[in-house]
C-alpha positions in Angstrom: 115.5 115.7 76.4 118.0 117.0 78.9 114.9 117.5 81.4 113.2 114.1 80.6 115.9 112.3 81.8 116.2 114.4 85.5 113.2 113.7 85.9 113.6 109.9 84.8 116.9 110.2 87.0 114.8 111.4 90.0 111.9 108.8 89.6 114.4 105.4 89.8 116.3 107.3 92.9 112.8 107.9 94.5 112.2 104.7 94.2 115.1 103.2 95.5 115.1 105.3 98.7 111.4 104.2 99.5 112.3 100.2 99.0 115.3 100.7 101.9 113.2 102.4 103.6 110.6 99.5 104.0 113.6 97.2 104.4 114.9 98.6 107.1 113.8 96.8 110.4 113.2 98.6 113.8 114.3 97.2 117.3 111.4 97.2 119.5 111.8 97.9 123.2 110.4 98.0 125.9 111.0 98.4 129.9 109.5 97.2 133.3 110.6 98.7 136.5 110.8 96.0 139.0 112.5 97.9 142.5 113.7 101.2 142.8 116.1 102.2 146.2 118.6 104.8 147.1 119.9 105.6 143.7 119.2 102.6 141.9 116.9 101.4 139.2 116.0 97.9 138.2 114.2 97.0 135.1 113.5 94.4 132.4 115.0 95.3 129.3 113.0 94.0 126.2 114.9 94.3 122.7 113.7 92.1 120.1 111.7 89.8 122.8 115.0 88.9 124.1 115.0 89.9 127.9 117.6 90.8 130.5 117.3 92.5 134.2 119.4 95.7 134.2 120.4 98.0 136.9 120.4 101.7 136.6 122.9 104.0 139.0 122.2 107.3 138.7 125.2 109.5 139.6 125.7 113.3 139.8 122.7 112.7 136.8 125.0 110.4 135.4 123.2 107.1 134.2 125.3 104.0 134.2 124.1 100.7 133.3 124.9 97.6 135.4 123.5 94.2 133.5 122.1 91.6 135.5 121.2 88.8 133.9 121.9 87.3 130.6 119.3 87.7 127.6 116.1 85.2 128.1 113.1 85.4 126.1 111.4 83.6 128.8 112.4 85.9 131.5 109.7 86.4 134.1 111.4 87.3 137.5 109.3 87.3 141.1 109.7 88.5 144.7 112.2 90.5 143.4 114.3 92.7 145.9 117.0 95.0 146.3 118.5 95.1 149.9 121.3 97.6 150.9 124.0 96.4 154.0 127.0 98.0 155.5 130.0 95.8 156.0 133.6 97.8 157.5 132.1 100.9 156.5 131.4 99.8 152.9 127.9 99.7 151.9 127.2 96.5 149.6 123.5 95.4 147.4 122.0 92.3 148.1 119.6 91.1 145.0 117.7 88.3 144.9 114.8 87.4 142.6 113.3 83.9 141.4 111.8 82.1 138.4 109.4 79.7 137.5 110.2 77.8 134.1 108.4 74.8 132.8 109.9 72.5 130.2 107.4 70.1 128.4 108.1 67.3 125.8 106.2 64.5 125.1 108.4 62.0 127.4 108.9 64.7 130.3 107.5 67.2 132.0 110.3 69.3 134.4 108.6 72.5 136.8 111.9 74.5 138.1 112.3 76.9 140.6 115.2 78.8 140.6 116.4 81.5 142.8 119.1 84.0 142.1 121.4 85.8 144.4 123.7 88.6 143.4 126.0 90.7 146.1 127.1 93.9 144.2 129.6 96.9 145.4 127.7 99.3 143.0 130.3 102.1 143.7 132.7 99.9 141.8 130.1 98.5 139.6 131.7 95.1 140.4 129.7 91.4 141.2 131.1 90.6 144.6 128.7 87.0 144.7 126.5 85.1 142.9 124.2 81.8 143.2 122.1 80.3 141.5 120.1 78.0 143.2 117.6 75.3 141.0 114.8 73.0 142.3 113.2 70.5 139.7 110.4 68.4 140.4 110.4 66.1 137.1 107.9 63.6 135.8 109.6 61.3 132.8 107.8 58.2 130.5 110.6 55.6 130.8 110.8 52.7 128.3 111.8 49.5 129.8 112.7 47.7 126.4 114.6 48.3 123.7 111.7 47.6 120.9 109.7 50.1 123.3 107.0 48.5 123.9 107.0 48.8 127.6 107.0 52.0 129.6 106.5 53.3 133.0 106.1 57.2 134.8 108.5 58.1 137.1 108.7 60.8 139.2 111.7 62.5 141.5 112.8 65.9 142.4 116.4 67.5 141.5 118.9 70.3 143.1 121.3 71.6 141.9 123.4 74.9 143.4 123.8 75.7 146.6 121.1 77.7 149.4 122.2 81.2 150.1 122.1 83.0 153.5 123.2 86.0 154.2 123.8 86.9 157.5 123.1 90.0 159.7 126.9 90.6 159.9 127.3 90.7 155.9 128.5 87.2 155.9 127.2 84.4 153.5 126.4 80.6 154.0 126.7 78.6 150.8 125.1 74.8 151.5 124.1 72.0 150.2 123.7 68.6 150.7 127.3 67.8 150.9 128.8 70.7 152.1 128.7 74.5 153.9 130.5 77.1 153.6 131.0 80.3 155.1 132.4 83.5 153.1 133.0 86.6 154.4 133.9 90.4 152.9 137.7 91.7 152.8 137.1 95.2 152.6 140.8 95.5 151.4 140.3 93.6 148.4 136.6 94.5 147.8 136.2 90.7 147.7 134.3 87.8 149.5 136.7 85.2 150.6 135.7 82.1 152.1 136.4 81.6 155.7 139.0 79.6 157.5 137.8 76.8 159.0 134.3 77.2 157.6 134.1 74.0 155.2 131.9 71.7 156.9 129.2 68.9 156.8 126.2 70.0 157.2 124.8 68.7 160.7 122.2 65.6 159.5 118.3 66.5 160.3 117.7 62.5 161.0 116.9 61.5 164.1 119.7 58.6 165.5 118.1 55.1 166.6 
């Protein structure tokens, strides 16, 4: 009797370890290598089809892991590039990739085009700069009643952010419309600082009658 019921005892535990098992769910990943330079590794990250952009520094066979960008399942970076510049003896990353989203409803259509730029001190792991830049070019189904009966398509384009240059000196131009400004590196304070005297206008591209 003793024996029937181990083995009875056994069965039900069996059983209960195989139904976890099949409950328990798996993350699936997956990686893209995008640039590779000096000691530095950049890749897409793919956990759960939620994606990021993740930077890799190997040290002394040390991996650390520098993130990017925030998770995006429609991630889908281009032209992207990693470019290394000295500035009072301190060598600095510039990255830069861009995207390409579309947003579709049944009123509007919106085609972006955005353009990222990072400045990174990898020694210290720290984000010196960052811009995002965003170009829309929209097409919208207005109603021009209330009882909507009337409508009409209009089109216009849309920026937001400011343009980013970097110059050969290590410093950066952030304009827009409105405004420019210049910023340059304090080595001291492993920092970019914007420049005195650098907030301006910038100079109109129309011709004076």
């Amino acid at each position: 009797m003793k024996s029937a019921f181990l083995v009875l005892l056994l069965i039900v535990a069996a059983t209960g370890f195989s139904q976890k098992k099949k409950t328990t769910s798996k993350k699936t990943t997956s990686k893209s290598v995008l640039a590779k330079i000096d000691n530095l590794t950049a890749e897409i990250s793919t956990v759960d089809k939620q994606k990021k952009i993740v930077l890799f520094v190997l040290n002394d066979g040390n991996k650390e892991t520098i993130e990017l960008s925030n998770n995006n399942p429609d991630l889908n970076p281009i032209n992207f590039a990693i470019t290394p510049f000295t500035v009072n003896n301190v060598k600095l990353y510039h990255i830069h990739w861009e995207e390409k989203n579309k947003i579709s409803t049944k009123l509007k259509n919106e085609d972006q085009d955005i353009v990222e730029s990072q400045i990174w001190n990898i020694e210290k792991k720290e984000l010196l700069l960052g811009n995002t830049q965003k170009s829309s070019h929209i097409v919208e189904t207005v109603f021009l009643d209330k009882n909507k009966t009337a409508s009409e398509t209009q089109e216009r384009n849309r920026k937001e952010g400011f343009e980013f240059n970097l110059l050969p000196n290590g410093d950066v131009i952030l304009k827009n419309k409105s405004q420019q400004n210049t910023y340059t590196y304090n080595a001291s304070l492993n920092k970019y600082e914007i420049k005195k005297g650098s907030n301006s206008k910038p100079a109109s591209s129309r011709k004076k009658r």
